[in-house]
C-alpha positions in Angstrom: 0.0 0.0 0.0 1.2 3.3 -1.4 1.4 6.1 1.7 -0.8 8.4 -0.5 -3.5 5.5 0.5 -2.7 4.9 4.3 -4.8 6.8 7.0 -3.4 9.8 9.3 -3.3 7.3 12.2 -0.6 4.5 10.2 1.3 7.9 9.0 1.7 9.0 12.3 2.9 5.8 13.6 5.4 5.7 10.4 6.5 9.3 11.5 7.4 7.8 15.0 9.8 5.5 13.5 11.4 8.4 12.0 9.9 7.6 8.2 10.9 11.0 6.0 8.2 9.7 3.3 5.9 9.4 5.7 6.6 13.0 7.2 6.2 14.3 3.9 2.8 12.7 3.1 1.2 14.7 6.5 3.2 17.6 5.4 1.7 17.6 1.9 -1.9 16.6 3.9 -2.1 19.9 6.0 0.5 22.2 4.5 -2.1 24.4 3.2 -4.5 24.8 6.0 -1.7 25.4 8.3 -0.3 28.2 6.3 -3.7 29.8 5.4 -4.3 29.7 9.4 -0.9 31.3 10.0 -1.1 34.0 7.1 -4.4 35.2 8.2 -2.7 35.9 11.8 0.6 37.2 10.7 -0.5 38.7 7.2 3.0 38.0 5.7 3.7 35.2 3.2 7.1 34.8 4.2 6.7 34.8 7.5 3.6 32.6 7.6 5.5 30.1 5.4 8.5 29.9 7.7 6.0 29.7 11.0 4.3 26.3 9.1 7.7 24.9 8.5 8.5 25.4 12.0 5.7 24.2 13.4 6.1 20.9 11.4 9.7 21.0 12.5 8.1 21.0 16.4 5.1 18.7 15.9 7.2 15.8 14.3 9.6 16.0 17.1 7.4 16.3 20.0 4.8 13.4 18.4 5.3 11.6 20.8 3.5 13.7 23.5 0.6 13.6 21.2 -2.1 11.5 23.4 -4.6 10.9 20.7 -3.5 10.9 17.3 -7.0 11.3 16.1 -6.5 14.9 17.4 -2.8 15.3 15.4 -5.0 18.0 13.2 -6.0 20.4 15.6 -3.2 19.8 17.5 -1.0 20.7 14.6 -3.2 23.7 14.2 -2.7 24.8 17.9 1.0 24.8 17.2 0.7 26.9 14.0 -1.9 29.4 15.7 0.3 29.7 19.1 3.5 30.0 16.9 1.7 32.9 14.5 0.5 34.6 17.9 3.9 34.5 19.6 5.1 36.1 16.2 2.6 38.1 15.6 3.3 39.8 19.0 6.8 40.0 18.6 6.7 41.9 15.0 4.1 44.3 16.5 5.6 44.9 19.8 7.6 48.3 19.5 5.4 49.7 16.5 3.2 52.7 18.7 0.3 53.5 16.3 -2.2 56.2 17.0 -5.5 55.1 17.5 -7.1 57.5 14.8 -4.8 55.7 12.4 -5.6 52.2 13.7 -9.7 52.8 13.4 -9.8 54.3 9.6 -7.1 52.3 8.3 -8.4 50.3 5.2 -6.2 46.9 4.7 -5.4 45.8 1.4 -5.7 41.5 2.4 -8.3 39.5 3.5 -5.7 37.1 5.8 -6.4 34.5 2.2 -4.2 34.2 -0.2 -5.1 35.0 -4.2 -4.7 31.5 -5.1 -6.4 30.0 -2.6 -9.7 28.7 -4.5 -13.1 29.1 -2.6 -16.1 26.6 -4.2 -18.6 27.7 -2.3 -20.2 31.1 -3.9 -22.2 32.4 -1.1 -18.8 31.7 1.4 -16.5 33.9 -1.4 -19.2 36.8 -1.2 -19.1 37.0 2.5 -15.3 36.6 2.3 -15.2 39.6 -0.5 -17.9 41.5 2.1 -15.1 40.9 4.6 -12.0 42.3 2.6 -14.0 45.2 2.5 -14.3 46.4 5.8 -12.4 48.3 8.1 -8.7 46.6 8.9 -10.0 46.2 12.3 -13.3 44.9 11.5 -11.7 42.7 9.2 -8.8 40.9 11.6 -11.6 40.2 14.8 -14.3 38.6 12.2 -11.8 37.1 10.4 -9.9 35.6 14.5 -13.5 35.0 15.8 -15.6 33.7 12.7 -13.2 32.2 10.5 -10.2 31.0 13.5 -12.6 30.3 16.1 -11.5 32.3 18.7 -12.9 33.5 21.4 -12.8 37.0 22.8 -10.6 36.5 24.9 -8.0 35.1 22.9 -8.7 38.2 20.5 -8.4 40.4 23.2 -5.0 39.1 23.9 -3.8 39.2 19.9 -5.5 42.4 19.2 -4.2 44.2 23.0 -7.3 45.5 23.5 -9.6 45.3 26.5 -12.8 43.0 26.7 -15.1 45.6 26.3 -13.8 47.2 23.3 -13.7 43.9 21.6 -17.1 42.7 21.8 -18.1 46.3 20.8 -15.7 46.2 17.8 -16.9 42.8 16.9 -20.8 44.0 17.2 -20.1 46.8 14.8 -18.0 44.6 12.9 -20.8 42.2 12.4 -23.4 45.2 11.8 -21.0 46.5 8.9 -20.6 43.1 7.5 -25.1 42.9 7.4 -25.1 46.2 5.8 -22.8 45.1 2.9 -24.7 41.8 2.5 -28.2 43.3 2.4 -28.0 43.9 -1.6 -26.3 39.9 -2.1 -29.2 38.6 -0.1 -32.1 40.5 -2.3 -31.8 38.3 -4.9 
């Protein structure tokens, strides 16, 4: 049997024993999510490229401590998202920004990359709704609706007190509605 056939759970045993093919497999299994989940934190190709590497690099080592290898994706994914915070932080620690410039700041990226293909038409219009709000808007929809956090965790990647995110994730929200209103009239 061919590793392209085997299931995540015989890979994971074959990565144990130290089987590069095997690695390479999961790599080429999750590679993409992983990276999408990292760029949409760090908003950096490079950077988010090098974090999935190196969160590879740490899972396969420490597999061991995995406990259920059922869970090996979102575990991987805890990696990626904890290693894109810790950056994340780090790059954005000594830049002081004014909060005028931080609220009307319009960003360029959704957090997706161009080539990434979306099927679902519906999901790509509320994803183009997205890239069109405010940079702000756009990063605490994208960490709570898209990432699945919670507000606290955005709290602590945005630095911003509880209070100011659930408001900036209720106008957030509100903002999206309005720009949906004329895709929903048929």
């Amino acid at each position: 049997m061919t590793l392209t056939n085997q299931n995540i759970e015989q890979l994971l045993q074959l990565c144990k024993s130290g089987n590069q093919h095997a690695q390479m497999e999961v790599y080429n299994r999750y590679y993409k999510a992983m990276y999408n989940t990292s760029f949409r934190i760090v908003k950096d190709s490079f950077e988010a490229e090098d974090i999935m590497q190196d969160s590879f690099l740490t899972a396969f080592t420490k597999l061991d401590s995995l406990k259920e290898i059922k869970t090996f994706g979102s575990w991987l994914k805890r990696i990626v998202i904890n290693n894109s915070i810790y950056h994340y932080k780090k790059n954005n620690k000594y830049q002081e920004i004014a909060l005028n410039d931080v609220l009307y700041k319009v960003e360029e990226t959704s957090g997706i990359p161009e080539d990434y293909e979306i099927k679902n038409i519906k999901a790509n219009q509320v994803l183009e709704s997205i890239k069109k709000l405010k940079g702000n808007y756009q990063t605490c929809l994208t960490l709570h609706l898209i990432e699945g956090y919670d507000y606290e965790e955005i709290c602590e990647i945005m630095d911003i007190s509880a209070a100011n995110c659930r408001t900036m994730i209720s106008r957030a929200k509100d903002s999206l509605r309005k720009k949906l209103e004329p895709l929903i009239q048929y």
